[in-house]
MARBA-3410 file (N, C-alpha, C, O; in Angstrom, 1 decimal):
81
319.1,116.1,-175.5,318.4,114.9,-175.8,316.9,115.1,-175.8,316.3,115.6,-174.9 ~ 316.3,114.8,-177.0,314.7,114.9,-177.0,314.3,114.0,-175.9,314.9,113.0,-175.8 ~ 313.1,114.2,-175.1,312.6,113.6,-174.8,311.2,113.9,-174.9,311.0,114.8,-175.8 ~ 310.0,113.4,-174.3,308.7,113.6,-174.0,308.1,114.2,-172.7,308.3,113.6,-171.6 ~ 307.4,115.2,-172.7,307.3,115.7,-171.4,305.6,115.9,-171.8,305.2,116.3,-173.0
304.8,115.7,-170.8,303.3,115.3,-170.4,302.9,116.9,-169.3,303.2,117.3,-168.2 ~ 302.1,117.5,-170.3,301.8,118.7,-169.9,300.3,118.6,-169.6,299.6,118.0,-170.4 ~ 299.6,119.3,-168.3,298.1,119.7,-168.2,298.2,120.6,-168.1,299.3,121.2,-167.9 ~ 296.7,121.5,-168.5,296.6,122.7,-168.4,295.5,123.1,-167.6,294.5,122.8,-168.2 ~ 295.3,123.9,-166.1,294.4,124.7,-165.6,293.5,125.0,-165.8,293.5,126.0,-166.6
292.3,124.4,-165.3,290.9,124.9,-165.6,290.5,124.2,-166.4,289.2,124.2,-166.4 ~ 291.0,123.2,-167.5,290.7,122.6,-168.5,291.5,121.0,-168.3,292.7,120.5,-168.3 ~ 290.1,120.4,-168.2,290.5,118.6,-167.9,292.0,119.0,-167.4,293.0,119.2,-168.1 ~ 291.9,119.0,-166.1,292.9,119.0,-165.3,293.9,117.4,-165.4,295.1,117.5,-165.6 ~ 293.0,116.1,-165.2,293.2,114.9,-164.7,294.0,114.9,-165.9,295.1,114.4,-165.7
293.9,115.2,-167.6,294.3,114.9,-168.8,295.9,115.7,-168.6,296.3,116.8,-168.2 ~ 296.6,114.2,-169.3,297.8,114.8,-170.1,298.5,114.9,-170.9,299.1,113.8,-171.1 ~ 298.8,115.9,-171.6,298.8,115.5,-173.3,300.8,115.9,-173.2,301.5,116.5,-172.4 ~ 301.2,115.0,-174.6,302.6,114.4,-174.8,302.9,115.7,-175.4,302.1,116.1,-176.2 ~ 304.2,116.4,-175.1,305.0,117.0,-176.0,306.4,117.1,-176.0,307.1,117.2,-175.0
306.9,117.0,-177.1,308.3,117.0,-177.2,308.9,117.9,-176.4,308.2,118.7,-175.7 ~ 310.2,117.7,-176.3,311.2,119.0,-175.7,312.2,118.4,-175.4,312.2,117.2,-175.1 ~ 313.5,119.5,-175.6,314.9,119.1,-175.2,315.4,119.8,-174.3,316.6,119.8,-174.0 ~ 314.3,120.6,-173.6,314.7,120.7,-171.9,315.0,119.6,-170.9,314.0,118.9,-170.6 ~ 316.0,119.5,-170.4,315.9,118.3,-169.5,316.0,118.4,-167.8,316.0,117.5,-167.0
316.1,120.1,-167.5,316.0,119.7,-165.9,314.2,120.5,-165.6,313.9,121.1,-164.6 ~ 313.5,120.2,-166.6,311.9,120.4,-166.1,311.3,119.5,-164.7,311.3,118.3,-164.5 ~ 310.8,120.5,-164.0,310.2,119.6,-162.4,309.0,119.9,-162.5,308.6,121.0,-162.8 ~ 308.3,119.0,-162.3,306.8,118.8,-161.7,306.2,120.3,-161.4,306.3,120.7,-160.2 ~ 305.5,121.3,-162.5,304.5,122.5,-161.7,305.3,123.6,-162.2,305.3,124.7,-161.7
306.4,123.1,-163.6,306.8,124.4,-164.3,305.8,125.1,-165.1,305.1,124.4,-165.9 ~ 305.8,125.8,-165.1,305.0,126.7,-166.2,305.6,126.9,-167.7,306.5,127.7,-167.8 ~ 305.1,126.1,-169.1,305.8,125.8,-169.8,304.9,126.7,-170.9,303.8,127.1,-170.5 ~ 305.1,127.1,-172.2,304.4,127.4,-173.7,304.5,126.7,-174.2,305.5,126.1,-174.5 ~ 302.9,126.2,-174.9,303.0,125.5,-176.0,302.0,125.5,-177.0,300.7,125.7,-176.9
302.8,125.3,-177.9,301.6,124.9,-179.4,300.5,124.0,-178.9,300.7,123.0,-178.2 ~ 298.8,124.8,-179.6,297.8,124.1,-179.3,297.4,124.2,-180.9,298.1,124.8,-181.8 ~ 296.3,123.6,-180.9,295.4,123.5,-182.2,295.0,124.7,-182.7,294.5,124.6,-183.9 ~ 295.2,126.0,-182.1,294.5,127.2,-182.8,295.4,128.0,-182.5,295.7,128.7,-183.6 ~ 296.4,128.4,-181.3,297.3,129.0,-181.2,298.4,128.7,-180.2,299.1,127.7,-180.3
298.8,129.6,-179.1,300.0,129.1,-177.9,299.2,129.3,-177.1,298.5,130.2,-176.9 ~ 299.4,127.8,-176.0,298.6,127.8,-174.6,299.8,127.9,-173.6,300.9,127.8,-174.1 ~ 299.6,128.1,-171.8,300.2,128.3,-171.0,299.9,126.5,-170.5,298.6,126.4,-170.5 ~ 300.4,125.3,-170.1,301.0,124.7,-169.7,301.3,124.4,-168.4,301.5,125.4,-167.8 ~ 301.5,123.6,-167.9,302.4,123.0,-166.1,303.0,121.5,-166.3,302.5,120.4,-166.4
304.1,121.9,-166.2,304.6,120.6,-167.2,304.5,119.5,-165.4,304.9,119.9,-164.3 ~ 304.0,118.0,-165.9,303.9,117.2,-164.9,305.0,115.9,-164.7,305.5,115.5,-163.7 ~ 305.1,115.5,-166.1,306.4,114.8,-165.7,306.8,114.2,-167.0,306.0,114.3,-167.9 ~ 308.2,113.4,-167.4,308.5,113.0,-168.6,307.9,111.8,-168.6,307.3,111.5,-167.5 ~ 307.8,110.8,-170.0,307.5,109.8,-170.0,308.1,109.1,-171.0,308.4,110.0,-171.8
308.4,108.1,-171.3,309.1,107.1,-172.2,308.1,106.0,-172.6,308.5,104.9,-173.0 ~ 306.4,106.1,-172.3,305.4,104.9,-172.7,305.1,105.3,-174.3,305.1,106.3,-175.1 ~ 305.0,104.1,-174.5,305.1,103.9,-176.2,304.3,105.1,-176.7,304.6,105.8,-177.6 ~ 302.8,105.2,-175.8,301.7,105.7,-176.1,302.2,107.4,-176.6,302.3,108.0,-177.6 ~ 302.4,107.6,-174.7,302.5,109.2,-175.0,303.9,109.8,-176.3,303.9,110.8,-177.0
305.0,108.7,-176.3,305.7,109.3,-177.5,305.0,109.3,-178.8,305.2,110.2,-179.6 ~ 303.9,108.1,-179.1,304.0,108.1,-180.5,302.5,109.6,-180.8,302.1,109.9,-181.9 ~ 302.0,110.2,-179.7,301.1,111.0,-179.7,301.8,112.7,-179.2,301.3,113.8,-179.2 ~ 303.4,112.2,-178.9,304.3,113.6,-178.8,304.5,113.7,-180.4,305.0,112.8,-181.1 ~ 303.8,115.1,-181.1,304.4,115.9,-182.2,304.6,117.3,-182.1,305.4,117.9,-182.8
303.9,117.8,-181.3,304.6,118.9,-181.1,305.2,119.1,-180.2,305.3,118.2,-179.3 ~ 306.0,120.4,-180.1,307.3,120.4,-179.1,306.7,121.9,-178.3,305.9,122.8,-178.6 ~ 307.6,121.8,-177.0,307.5,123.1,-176.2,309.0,124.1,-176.7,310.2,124.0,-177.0 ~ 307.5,125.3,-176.4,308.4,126.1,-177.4,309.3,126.8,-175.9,310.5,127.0,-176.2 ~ 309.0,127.0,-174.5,310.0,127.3,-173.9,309.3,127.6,-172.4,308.4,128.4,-172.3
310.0,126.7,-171.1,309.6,127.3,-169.7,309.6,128.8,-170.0,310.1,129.5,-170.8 ~ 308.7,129.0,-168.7,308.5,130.4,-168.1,308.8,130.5,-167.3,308.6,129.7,-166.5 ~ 309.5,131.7,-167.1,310.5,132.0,-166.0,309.6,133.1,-164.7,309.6,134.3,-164.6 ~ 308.7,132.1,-163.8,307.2,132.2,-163.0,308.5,133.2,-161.9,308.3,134.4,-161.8 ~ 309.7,132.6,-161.2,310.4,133.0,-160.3,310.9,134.8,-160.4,310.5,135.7,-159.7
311.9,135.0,-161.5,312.2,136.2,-161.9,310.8,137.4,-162.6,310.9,138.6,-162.5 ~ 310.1,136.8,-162.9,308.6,137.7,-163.1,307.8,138.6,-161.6,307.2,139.7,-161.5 ~ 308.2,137.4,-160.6,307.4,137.8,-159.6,308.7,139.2,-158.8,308.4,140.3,-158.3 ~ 310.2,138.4,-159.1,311.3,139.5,-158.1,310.8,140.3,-158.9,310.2,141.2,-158.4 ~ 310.8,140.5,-160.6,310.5,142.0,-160.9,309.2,143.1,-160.6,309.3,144.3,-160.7
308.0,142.4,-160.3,307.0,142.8,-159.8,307.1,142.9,-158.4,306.7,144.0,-158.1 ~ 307.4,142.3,-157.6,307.9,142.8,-155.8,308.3,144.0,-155.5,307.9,144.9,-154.7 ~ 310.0,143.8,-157.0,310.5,145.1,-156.8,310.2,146.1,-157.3,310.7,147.2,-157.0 ~ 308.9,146.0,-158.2,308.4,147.6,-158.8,308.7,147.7,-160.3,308.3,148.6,-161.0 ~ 309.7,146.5,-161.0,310.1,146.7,-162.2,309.4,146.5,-163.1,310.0,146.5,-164.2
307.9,146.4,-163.0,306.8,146.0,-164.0,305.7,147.1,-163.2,304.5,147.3,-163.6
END
């Protein structure tokens, strides 16, 4: 199911959060997500869904896919990077 998920990004107007699509549905608060920006693909922390008129009619683009922050770090612990 599409829904709208309200992404900020690090270092940059933290307090702001801008609408993007996605049909991921078990995203939690402080995932690290990819997404389409105005010039190319930004890194993301997705903060929460929303269903307000606002942020859907201002969701057009969509996330292209979480990052997998957990298995990056076991492979770096264990030496595999």
């Amino acid at each position: 199911m599409d829904q709208v998920a309200l992404i900020k990004f690090k270092d940059y107007q933290e307090f702001m959060e801008y609408s993007y699509l996605t049909d991921i549905e078990d995203l939690k608060e402080g995932d690290v997500v990819v997404v389409p920006t105005n010039n190319f693909y930004s890194v993301g922390i997705f903060s929460r869904y929303s269903n307000n008129k606002q942020h859907i009619k201002n969701a057009n683009k969509w996330i292209v896919q979480r990052v997998d922050i957990e298995n990056f770090e076991i492979k770096i612990f264990l030496g595999g990077i």
